[in-house]
VEXDREN-2710 file (C-alpha; in Angstrom, 1 decimal):
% VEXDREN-2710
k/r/px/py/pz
1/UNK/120.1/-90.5/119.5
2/UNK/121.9/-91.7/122.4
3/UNK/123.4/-95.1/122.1
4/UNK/121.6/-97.8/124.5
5/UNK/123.4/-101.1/125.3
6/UNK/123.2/-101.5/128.9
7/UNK/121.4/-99.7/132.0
8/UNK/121.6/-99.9/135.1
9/UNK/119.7/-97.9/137.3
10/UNK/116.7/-97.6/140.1
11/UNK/113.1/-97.3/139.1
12/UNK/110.0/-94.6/139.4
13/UNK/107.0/-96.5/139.8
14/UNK/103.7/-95.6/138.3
15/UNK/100.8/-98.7/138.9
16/UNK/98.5/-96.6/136.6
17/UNK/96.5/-98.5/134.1
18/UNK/95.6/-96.7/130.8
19/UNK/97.6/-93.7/130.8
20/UNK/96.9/-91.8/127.4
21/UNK/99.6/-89.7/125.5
22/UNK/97.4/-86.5/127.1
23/UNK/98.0/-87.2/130.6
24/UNK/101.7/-87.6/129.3
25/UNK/101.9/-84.5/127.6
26/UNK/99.4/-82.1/127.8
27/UNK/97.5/-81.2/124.2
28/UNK/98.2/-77.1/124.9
29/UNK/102.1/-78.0/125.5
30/UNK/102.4/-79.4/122.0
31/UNK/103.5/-76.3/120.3
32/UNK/107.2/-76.0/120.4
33/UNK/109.0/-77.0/117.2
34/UNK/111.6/-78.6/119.0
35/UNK/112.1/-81.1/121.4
36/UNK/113.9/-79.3/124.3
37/UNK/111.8/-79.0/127.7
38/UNK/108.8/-81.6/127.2
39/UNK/110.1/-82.9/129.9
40/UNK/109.1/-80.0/132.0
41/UNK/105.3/-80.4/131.3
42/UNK/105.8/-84.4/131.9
43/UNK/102.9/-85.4/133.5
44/UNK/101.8/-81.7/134.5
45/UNK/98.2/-81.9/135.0
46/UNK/99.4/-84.9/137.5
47/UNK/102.2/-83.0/138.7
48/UNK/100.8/-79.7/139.4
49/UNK/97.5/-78.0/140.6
50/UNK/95.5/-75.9/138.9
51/UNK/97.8/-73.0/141.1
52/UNK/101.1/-74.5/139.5
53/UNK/102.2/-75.6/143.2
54/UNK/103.8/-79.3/143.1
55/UNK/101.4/-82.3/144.4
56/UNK/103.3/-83.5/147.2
57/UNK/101.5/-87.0/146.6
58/UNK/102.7/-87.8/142.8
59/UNK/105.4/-89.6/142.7
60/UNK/108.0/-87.5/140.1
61/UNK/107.4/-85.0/143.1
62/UNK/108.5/-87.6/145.9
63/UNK/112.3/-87.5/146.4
64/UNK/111.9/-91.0/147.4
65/UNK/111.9/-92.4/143.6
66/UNK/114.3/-91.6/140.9
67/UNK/115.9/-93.6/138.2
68/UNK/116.6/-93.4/134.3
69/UNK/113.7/-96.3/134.5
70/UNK/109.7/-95.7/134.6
71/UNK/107.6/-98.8/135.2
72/UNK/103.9/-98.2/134.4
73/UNK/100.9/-99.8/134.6
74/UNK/99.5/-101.4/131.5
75/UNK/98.7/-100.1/128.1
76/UNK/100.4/-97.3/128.9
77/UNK/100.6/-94.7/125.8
78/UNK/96.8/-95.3/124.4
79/UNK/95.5/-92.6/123.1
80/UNK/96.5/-90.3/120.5
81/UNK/99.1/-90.3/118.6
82/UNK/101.5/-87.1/119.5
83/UNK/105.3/-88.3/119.3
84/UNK/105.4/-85.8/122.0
85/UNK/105.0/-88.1/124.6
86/UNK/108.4/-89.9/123.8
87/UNK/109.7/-86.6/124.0
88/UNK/108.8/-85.7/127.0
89/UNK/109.5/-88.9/129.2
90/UNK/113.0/-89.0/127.2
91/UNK/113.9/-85.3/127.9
92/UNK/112.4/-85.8/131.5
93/UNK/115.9/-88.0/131.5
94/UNK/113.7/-91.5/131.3
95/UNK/115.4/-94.3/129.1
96/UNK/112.7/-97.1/129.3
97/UNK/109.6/-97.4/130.2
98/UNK/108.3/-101.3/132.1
99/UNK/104.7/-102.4/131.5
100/UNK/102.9/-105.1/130.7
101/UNK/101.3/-103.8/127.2
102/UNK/101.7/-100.5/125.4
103/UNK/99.8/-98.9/122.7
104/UNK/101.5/-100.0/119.2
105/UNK/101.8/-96.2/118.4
106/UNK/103.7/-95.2/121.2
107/UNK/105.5/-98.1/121.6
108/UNK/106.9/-96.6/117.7
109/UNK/107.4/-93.4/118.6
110/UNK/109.3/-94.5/121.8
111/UNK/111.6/-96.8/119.6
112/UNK/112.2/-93.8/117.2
113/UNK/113.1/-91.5/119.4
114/UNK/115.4/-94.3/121.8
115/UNK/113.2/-94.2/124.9
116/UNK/112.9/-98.1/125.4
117/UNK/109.5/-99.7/125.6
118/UNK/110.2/-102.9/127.5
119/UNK/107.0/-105.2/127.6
120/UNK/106.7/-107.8/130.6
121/UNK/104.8/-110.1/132.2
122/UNK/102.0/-109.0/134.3
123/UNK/103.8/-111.4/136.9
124/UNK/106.6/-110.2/136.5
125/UNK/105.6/-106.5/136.5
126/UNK/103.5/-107.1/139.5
127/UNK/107.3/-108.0/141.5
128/UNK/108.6/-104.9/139.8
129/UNK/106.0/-102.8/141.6
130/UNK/106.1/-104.5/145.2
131/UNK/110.5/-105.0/144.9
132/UNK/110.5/-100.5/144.5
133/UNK/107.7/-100.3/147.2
134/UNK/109.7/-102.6/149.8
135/UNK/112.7/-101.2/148.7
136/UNK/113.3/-97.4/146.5
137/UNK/116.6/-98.1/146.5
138/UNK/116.4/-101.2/144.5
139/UNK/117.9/-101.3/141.0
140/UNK/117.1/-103.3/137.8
141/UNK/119.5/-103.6/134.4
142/UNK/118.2/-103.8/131.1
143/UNK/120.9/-105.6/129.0
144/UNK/119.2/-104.6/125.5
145/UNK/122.2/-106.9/123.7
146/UNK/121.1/-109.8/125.8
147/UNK/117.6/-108.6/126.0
148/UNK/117.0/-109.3/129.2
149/UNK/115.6/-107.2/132.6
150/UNK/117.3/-108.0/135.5
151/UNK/115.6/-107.2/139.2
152/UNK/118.7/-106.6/141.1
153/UNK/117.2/-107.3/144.1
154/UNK/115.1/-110.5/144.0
155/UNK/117.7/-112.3/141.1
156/UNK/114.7/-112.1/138.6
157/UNK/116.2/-112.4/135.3
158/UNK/113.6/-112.6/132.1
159/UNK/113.8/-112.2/128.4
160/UNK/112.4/-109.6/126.1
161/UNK/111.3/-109.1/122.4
162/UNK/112.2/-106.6/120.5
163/UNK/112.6/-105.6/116.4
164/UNK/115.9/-106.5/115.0
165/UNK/116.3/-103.3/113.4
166/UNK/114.9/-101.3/116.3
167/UNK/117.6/-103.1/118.4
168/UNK/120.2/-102.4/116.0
169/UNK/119.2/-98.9/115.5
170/UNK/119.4/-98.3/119.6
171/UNK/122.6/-100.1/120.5
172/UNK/124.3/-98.0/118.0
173/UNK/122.1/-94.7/118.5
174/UNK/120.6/-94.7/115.2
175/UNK/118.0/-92.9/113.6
176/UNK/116.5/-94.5/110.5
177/UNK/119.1/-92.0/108.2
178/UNK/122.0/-93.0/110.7
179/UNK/121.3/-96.6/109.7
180/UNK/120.9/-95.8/106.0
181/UNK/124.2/-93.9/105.9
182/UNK/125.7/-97.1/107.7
183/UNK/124.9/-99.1/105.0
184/UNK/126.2/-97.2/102.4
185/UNK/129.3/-99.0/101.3
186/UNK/126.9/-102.2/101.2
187/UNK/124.3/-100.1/99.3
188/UNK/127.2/-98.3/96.7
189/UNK/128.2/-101.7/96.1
190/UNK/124.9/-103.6/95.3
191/UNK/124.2/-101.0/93.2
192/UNK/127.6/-101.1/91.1
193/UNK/126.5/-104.9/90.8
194/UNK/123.0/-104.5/90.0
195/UNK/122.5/-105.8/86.0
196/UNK/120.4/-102.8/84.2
197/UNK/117.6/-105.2/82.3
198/UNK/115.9/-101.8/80.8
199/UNK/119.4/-101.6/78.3
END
């Protein structure tokens, strides 16, 4: 995975409450063994008519909003639980995701495949959404050694919670074998001191 410490960047905004894993990834996309291009069905049923001609009025088809940084409306990833849709939003290029709640599954599948799930306030989510509608250009930082989300514009700093290990696992781009293989010395050597009670 790619190593996450600090990002920088403007925001997409999507004020959609309740978006399930199948409006994120279509079920009939789910059959590569990979993977490479989720992204491209991201959100196609939203994206796309039934004629495969781009809906001028969704917003990853509005050149207005782009960023490495999707903010959502709550409980975003209910549904089922394909690890698909982490795929996709990551492959899309997006390296969090900003809501006020997501659905515990996703919110695992995001972790273990280093797309961010950054949980806020519904306050504070609420100035996320009016700070990119005032102004597209604005940009936010997410500081995961710090844990903090920064709105660049208004000076909003808050905190955020996240599992240690997760955390650890992202700064340094681990998956959970990376991590095992970083604690192999420590692992060699509890074992070489471990007293054998079954002799």
């Amino acid at each position: 995975m790619q190593a996450f410490k600090k990002l920088t960047s403007t925001a997409v905004p999507l004020p959609i409450e309740d978006i399930d894993t199948d409006q994120i990834i279509p079920a009939r996309f789910l059959k590569a063994t990979t993977r490479d291009g989720f992204g491209d069905n991201l959100f196609r049923d939203w994206r796309y008519d039934k004629l495969e001609h781009p809906r001028p009025d969704f917003v990853l088809n509005n050149p207005t909003y782009s960023g490495e940084i999707l903010v959502a409306g709550a409980n975003f990833g209910c549904g089922s639980s394909r690890e698909h849709a982490a795929w996709a939003l990551a492959d899309y290029g997006f390296r969090a995701v900003v809501s006020s709640y997501f659905a515990d599954i996703f919110r695992g599948n995001a972790l273990n495949n280093g797309l961010l799930p950054l949980i806020v306030s519904p306050e504070v989510l609420d100035e996320t959404f009016r700070t990119i509608e005032a102004s597209p250009a604005a940009r936010f930082t997410i500081d995961l050694e710090a844990q903090t989300f920064t709105n660049e514009e208004t000076g909003t700093v808050v905190k955020f919670e996240i599992d240690e290990y997760k955390k650890t696992c992202m700064i340094n781009g681990y998956d959970d074998i990376d991590f095992l293989l970083s604690q192999r010395e420590k692992i060699e050597a509890y074992e070489e001191n471990r007293v054998d009670f079954s002799l």
